[in-house]
Every structure is written in structure tokens, then in C-alpha cells.
C-alpha positions as a printed Julia matrix, in Angstrom:
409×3 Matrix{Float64}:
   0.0    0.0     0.0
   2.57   2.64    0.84
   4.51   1.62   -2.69
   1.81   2.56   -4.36
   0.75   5.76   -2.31
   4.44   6.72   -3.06
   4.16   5.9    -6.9
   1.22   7.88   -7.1
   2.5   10.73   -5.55
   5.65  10.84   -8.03
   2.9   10.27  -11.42
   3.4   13.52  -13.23
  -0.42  14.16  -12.44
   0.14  16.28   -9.86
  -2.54  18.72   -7.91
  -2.2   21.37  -10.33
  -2.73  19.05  -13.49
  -5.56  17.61  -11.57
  -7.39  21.02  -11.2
  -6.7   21.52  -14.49
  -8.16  17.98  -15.83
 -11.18  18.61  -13.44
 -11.64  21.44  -15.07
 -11.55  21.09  -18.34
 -14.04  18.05  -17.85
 -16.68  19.75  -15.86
 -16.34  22.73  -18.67
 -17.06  19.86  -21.41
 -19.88  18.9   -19.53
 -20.97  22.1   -18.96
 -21.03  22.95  -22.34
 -22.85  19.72  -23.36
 -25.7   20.49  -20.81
 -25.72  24.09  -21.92
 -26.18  22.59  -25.55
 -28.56  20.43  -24.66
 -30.71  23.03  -22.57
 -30.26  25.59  -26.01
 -31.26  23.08  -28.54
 -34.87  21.58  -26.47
 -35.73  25.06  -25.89
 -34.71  27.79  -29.2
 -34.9   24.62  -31.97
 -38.33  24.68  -31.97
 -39.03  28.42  -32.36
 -36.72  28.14  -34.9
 -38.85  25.15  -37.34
 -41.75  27.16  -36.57
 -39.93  30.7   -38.25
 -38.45  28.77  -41.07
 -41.56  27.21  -41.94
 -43.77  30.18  -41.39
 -40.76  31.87  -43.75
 -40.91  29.49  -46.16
 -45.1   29.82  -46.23
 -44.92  33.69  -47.02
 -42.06  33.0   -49.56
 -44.54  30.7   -51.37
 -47.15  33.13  -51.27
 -45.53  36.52  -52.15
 -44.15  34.52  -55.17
 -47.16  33.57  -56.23
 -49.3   36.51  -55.56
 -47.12  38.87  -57.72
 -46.06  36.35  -60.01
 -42.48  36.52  -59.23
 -40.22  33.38  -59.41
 -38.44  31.68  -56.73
 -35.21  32.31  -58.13
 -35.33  35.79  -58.73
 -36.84  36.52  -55.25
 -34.21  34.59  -53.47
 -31.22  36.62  -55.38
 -33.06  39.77  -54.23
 -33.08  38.73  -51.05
 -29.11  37.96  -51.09
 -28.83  41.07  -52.54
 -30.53  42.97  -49.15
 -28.55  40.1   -46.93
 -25.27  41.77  -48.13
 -26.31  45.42  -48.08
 -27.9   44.71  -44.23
 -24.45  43.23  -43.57
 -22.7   46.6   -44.84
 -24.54  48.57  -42.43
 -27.46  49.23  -44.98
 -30.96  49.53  -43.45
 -34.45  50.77  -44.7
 -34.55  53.01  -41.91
 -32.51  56.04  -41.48
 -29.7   55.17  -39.02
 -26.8   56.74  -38.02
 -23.01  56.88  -40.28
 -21.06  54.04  -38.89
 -17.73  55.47  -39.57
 -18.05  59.01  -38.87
 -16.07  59.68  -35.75
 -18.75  58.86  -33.31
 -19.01  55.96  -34.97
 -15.67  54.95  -35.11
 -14.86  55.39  -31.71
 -17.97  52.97  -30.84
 -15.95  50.29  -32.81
 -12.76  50.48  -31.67
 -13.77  50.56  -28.47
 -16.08  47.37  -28.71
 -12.62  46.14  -30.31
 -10.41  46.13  -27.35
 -12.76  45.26  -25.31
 -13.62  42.29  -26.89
 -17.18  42.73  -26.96
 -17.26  42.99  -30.74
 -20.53  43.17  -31.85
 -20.11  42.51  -35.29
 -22.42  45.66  -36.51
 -19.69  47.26  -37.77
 -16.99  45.76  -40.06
 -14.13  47.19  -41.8
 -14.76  46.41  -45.39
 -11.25  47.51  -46.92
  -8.67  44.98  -46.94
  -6.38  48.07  -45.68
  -8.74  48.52  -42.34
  -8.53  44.78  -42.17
  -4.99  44.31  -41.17
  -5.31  47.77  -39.6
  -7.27  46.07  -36.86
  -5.35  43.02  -36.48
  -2.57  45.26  -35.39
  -4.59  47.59  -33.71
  -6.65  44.96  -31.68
  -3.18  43.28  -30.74
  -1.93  46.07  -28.17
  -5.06  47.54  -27.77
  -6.77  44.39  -26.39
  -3.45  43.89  -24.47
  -3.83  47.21  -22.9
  -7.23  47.1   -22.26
  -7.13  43.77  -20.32
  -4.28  45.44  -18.21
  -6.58  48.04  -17.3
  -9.49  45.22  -16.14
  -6.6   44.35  -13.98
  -6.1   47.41  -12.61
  -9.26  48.12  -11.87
  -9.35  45.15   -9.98
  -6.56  45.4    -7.75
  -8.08  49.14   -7.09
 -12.04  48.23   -6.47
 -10.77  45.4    -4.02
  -8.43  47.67   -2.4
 -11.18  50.18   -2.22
 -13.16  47.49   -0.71
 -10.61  45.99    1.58
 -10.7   49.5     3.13
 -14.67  50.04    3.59
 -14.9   46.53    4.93
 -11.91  47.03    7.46
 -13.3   50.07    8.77
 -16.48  48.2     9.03
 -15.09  45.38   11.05
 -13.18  47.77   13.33
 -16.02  49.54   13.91
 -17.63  46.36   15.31
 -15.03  44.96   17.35
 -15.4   48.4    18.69
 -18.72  48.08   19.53
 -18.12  44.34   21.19
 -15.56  46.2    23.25
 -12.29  43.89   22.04
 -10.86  47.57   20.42
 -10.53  50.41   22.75
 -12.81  53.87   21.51
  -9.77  55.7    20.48
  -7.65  52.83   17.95
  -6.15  54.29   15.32
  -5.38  51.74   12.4
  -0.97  53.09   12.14
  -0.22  52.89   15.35
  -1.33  49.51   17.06
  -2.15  47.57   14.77
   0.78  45.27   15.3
  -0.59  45.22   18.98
  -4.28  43.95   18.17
  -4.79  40.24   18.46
  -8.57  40.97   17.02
  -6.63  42.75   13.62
  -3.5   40.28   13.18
  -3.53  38.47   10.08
  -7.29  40.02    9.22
  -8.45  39.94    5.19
 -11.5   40.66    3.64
 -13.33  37.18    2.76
 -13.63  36.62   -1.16
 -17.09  35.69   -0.26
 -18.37  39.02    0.82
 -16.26  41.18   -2.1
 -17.99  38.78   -4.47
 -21.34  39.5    -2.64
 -20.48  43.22   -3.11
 -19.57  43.03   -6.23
 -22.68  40.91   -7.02
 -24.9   43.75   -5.6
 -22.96  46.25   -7.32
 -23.24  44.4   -11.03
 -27.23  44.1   -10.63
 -27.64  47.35   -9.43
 -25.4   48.68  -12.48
 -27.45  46.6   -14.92
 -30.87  47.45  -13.46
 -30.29  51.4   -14.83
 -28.45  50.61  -17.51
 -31.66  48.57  -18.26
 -34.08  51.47  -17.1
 -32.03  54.3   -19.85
 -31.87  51.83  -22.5
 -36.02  50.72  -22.24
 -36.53  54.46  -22.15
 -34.73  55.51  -24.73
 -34.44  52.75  -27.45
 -37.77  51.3   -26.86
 -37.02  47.75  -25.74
 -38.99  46.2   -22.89
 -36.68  45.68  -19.76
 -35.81  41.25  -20.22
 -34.26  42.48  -23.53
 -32.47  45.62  -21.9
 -31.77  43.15  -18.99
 -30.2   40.61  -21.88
 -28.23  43.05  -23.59
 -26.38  44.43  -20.41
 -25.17  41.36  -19.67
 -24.46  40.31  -23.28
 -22.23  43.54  -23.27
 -20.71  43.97  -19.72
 -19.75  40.12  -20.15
 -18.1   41.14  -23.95
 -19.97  38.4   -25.07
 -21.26  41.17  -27.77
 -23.78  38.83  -30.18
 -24.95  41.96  -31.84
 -28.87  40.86  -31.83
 -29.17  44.2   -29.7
 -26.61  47.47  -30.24
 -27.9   50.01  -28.75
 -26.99  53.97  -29.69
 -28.13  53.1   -33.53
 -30.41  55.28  -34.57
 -29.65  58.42  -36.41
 -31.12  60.8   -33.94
 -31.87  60.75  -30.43
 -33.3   63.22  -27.53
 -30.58  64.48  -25.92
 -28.35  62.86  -27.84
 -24.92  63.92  -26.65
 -26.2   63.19  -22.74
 -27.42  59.14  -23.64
 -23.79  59.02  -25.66
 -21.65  59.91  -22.68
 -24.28  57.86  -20.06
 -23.93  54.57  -22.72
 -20.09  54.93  -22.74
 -19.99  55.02  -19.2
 -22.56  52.09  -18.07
 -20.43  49.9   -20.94
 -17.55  50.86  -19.09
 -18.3   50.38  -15.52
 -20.6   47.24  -16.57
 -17.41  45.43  -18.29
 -14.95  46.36  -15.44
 -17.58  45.03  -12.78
 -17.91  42.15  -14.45
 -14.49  41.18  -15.36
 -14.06  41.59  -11.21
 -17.11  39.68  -10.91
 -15.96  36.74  -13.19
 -12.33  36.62  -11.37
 -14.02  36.57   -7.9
 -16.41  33.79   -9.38
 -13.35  32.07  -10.59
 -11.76  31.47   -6.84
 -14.39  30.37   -5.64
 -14.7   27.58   -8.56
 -10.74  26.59   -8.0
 -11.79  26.93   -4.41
 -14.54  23.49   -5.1
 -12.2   21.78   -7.49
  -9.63  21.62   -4.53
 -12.0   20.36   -2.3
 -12.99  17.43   -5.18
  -9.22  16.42   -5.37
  -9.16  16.46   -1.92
 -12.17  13.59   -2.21
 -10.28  11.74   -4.51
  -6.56  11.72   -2.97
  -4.92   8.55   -1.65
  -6.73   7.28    1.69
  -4.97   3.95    2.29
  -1.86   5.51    4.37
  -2.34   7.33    6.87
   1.08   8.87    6.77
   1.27   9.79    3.24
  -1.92  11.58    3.51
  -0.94  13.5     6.42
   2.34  14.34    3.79
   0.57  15.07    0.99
  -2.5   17.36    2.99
   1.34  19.27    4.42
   3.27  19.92    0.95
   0.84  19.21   -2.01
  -0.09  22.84   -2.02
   0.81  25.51   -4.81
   2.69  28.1    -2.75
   3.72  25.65    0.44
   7.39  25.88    1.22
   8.97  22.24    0.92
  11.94  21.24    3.82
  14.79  22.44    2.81
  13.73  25.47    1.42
  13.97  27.37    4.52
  14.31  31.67    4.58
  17.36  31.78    7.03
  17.08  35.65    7.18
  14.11  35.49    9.12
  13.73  35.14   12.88
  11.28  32.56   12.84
  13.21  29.97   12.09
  15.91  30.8    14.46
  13.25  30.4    16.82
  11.77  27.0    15.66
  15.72  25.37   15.38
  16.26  26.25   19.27
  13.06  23.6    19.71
  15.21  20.58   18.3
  19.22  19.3    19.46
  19.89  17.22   15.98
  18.73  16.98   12.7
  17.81  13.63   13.71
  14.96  14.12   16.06
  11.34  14.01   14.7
  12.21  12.75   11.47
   9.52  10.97    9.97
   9.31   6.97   10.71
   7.77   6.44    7.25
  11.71   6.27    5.75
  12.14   9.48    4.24
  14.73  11.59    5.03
  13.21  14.77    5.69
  14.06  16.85    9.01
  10.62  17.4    11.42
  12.84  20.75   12.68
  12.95  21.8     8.88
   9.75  20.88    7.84
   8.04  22.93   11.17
  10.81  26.12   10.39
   9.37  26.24    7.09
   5.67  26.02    8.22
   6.46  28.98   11.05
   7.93  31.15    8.42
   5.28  30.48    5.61
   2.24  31.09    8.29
   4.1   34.25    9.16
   4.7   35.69    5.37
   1.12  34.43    4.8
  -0.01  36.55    8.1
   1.71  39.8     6.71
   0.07  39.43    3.55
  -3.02  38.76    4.79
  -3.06  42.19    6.3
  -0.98  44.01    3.8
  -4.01  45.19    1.75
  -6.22  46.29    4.7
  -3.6   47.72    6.81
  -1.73  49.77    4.02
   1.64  48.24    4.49
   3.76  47.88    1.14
   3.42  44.34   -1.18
   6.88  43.15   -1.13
   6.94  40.03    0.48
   7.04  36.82   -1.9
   6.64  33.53   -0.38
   9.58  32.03   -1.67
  12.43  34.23   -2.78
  14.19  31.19   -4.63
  11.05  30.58   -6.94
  10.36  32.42  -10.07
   8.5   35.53  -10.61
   5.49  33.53  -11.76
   5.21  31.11   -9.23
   2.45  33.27   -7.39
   0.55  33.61  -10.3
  -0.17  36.17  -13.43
  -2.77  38.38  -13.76
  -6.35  38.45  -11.69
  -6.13  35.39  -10.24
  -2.52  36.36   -8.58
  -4.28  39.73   -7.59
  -7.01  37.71   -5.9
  -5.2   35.19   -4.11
  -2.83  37.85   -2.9
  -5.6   39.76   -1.9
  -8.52  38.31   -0.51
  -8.93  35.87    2.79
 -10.25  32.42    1.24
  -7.51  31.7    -1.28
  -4.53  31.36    1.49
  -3.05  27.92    1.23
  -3.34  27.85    4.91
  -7.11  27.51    4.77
């Protein structure tokens, strides 16, 4: 039994290739249910249309004695001049200025609603170079925005929770967050939960949509669902481009419900991005807790190991920070090298193994706190890893940055 606990725990499918197996499985599946969900529910609508299509086709061709043929080219003909922006109604220039910006910025954000088209073969690799750093850039701004809206929250819900252990009498009326903070048992280590920003955030996402949803019924006429739809279809840059809205060629107020639709777009896209992220800890959150199900029960030992050092950012014996004072502390608890070393035949030092646990815990503590107690971000768990060992991008803003995603927990 212990063989093959130890051959399974050298098999290059290790926790992180797990998570990402698990993933990619429940996404199939996901999909597939999505699919089938889709198909029972729109095919039907859509044999009804094309029959009820196919019916008035039959009779307009008949009625005014036109033939099939004919009346199918002239309706290729107004396929391709609706897909060059041609439309019975008056609407608006689509690459006038106004116009133009509207593209370019559904371009880097990715929403890409397809209304608009460059037609030119010249504007055509125009945009392959221009959506190449401006998509870059703009996704570094998401970013941004995320590190600064959970900062901003991280503050608000710190002052909150000081506030209420002032209250419950465990901080004293006149605390001040420089000074003793070091000195508060309540405030060591404290981090806002990833639960409650995404619960904020949540709030803050519906309540965005809801007006965008009230402007948009009011002033392009749609009822709300479809306002409702389109909000999310464009804050999520999913960007189908069933519903566009600032289309027609004049408007009340025009210049006011240009500026208001730039700005929902733009607060409903960041929102969401930080929505989605949040949303996306919490997922790798459950898909550790299903490998967890699944990891090797038969030894009670290397379970105990692998619960210790399986995890992404854990520091492995050996790997010990000498410079800090921790582990000074933890070798004064141990005479040899030789005393609580494991019984299970590997040679791996209980003194190192509980050094490197002290100083982890304490790096972990001071990060914990670094966001809510102002203190600069320039700790790094391991100083002999790589710069992306902690992560790129959101989810290494999130895990640095929220409570939950500590390996400790």
C-alpha cells in the first residue's frame, strides 16, 4: 500500500494538473448540458420561423407572379447590403467619428458586436494590429481596476469590522489603524473574505445593470428582459450583436445618452471582469475540495504528507528563509537533525519541515493584512522561486488579496 501511495505521488499528475483535468471536464460537460438546454428550448421556435418563412415565400411569389429564383437573389442582394450597415430606416453613419470610436472601443474590449466591419482589406490588417496592443492594454486596465475596487473594498470593509469589534468592546474607543495595529490580536492576520467582495460586487453588477436597463427601455424602446439581456451580453463582452444600442440616427438628448452609454459599458465590463475573477476562486476553491475527495486514503502517513506539501505556494523542507527570525526560533526547539524525522523512511528533518511552516504562516499573516492595513506588497513567499510562481494576472491579484484563497485555509 505505501509503494503505491508513493508511486502515485511521483505520477506527473500532480494537484495542479488535476485542477486543471477537473476542469476542463466539468467545462465539457458544462457545455454539453448548456447545448442540450439551447437546442430543447430555441430549436423549436426556430422550425416554426423557417416554416412560417418558407409559407410567405410561397405566397408573395405567387401573388405577384415573381419566381423563386429571382426573389431569393433579391433577397441575397438585401442580406449583403444589411451586412454593410445598410438599413431601410434612417440610421446613423457608422464610420463618422462617433461611430468609429464605438468600434474600436467594442474592439479592445472584446465585446465585438459585429455591426460594424471594416470592409477595406487596408482597415482589415489595420485592426489586427490595432486589436493586438489595444486588447493587451485594455485587459491590463481590467486588472487594474481590480486590484483598485478590491483595495477600495478591503478598506470600507476594514473600517467596518473595526467599527464592530469596537462596539463588542475587544478595540478600545480611540484605535487608530498606524499605530497599534501590530498590537491587536482581534486585527493580526485580518483579510477581507472573497465571499463578501464577491457579494459586493454581485450587488454592485445588478444594481449597475438594473439602470443601464431602465435608460436603454426608455430611450431605445425595448422592454426591460431584452435591456436586462443586452447588459449582460455587453458587460460580459460576449457582444452577439442581436441588440446594439446607440443606432439610430437621432436621439433626444443625444450627446447626454452618448456619454451615459459609454460610461454604463464601461463600468458594466470592469464590474464584471471583477465579478468573473471573484467567481473564478471560488470555482478553484470546489475543485480543490474534489481532489481532496479523490486523494490517496490507504496511508495514513502519506496523507498527512501530501495534505502538508501538495499545495501551490507551500514551502517544501529544505527550502527554509534563514534571514528570518522565525526559524531561528523553531531550530532552538530541536538538538539534531535527527529528532522528529519521519518513521515512514524518508529523510526529511521534522525541525525543517516545522521552520518552514512557522515562516510560511508568518509571510502568509503579513500578507493577509498588507491590503487592509496599508503596508507595502513586497513580500514573496519564496524568494528562490520564479516571478510567476504566485501567479499572473487576476487570479494572482485575488489570491494575494482576498482571505479564502490562502493555502493555509
Amino acid at each position: 500500500a505505501v509503494g503505491s501511495c508513493r508511486r502515485r505521488r511521483l505520477a506527473p499528475l500532480n494537484e495542479d494538473n488535476g485542477r486543471f483535468l477537473l476542469l476542463a471536464a466539468l467545462i465539457a460537460a458544462y457545455l454539453s448540458a448548456g447545448a442540450t438546454v439551447f437546442s430543447a428550448l430555441e430549436s423549436p421556435s426556430e422550425a416554426a420561423a423557417q416554416l412560417r418563412w418558407n409559407r410567405t415565400l410561397h405566397n408573395f411569389s405567387r401573388i405577384f407572379n415573381i419566381s423563386l429564383p429571382e426573389l431569393r437573389a433579391f433577397l441575397r442582394s438585401y442580406e449583403a447590403a444589411m451586412a454593410a450597415g445598410i438599413r431601410v430606416d434612417a440610421l446613423r453613419p457608422r464610420w463618422d467619428f462617433p461611430g468609429a470610436f464605438y468600434f474600436v472601443g467594442t474592439v479592445v474590449s472584446t465585446i465585438g458586436f459585429g455591426m460594424t466591419t471594416p470592409a477595406t482589406v487596408a482597415g482589415k490588417l489595420f485592426l489586427i494590429i490595432y486589436g493586438l496592443f489595444g486588447c493587451a492594454g485594455t485587459i491590463l486596465f481590467f486588472n487594474l481596476f481590480l486590484e483598485r475596487i478590491i483595495s477600495l473594498l478591503a478598506f470600507i470593509m476594514r473600517a467596518c469590522y473595526e467599527r464592530q469589534l469596537q462596539r463588542s468592546g475587544l478595540l478600545p474607543p480611540n484605535f487608530q489603524r498606524g499605530s497599534a495595529v501590530s498590537g491587536v490580536g482581534s486585527l493580526v492576520g485580518w483579510k477581507p473574505s472573497v465571499y463578501h467582495v464577491m457579494l459586493i460586487l454581485g450587488i454592485f453588477a445588478v444594481t449597475l445593470s438594473c439602470c443601464a436597463s431602465a435608460m436603454y427601455t426608455a430611450v431605445e424602446g425595448w422592454n426591460y428582459v431584452d435591456s436586462l439581456y443586452y447588459c449582460f451580453v455587453t458587460f460580459s463582452t460576449i457582444g452577439f450583436g442581436d441588440l446594439v444600442s446607440n443606432q439610430k440616427a437621432t436621439y433626444q438628448h443625444q450627446g447626454l445618452y452618448r456619454f451615459g452609454n459609454f460610461m454604463f459599458i464601461l463600468l458594466g465590463v470592469c464590474c464584471i471582469y471583477s465579478l468573473f475573477n471573484v467567481i473564478s476562486i471560488v470555482i478553484k476553491q470546489i475543485l480543490n475540495w474534489v481532489l481532496k475527495k479523490f486523494e490517496c486514503r490507504c496511508c495514513p502517513k502519506c496523507h498527512k504528507s501530501s495534505t502538508r506539501l501538495s499545495r501551490r505556494n507551500a514551502i517544501t523542507p529544505g527550502a527554509r528563509l534563514r534571514r528570518h527570525n522565525v526559524t531561528a526560533e523553531a531550530e532552538g526547539q530541536y538538538d539534531s537533525d535527527t529528532e522528529g524525522r519521519r518513521l515512514s523512511g524518508e529523510m526529511i528533518s521534522m525541525r525543517e519541515l516545522t521552520a518552514s511552516n512557522k515562516v510560511s504562516l508568518a509571510i502568509l499573516q503579513k500578507q493577509l493584512s498588507e491590503t487592509a492595513n496599508g503596508y507595502p506588497r513586497n513580500v514573496c513567499i519564496n524568494t528562490r522561486q520564479n516571478g510567476f510562481s504566485a501567479g499572473v494576472g487576476a487570479l494572482a491579484i485575488m489570491n494575494n488579496r482576498l482571505a479564502e484563497t490562502s493555502d493555509s485555509r
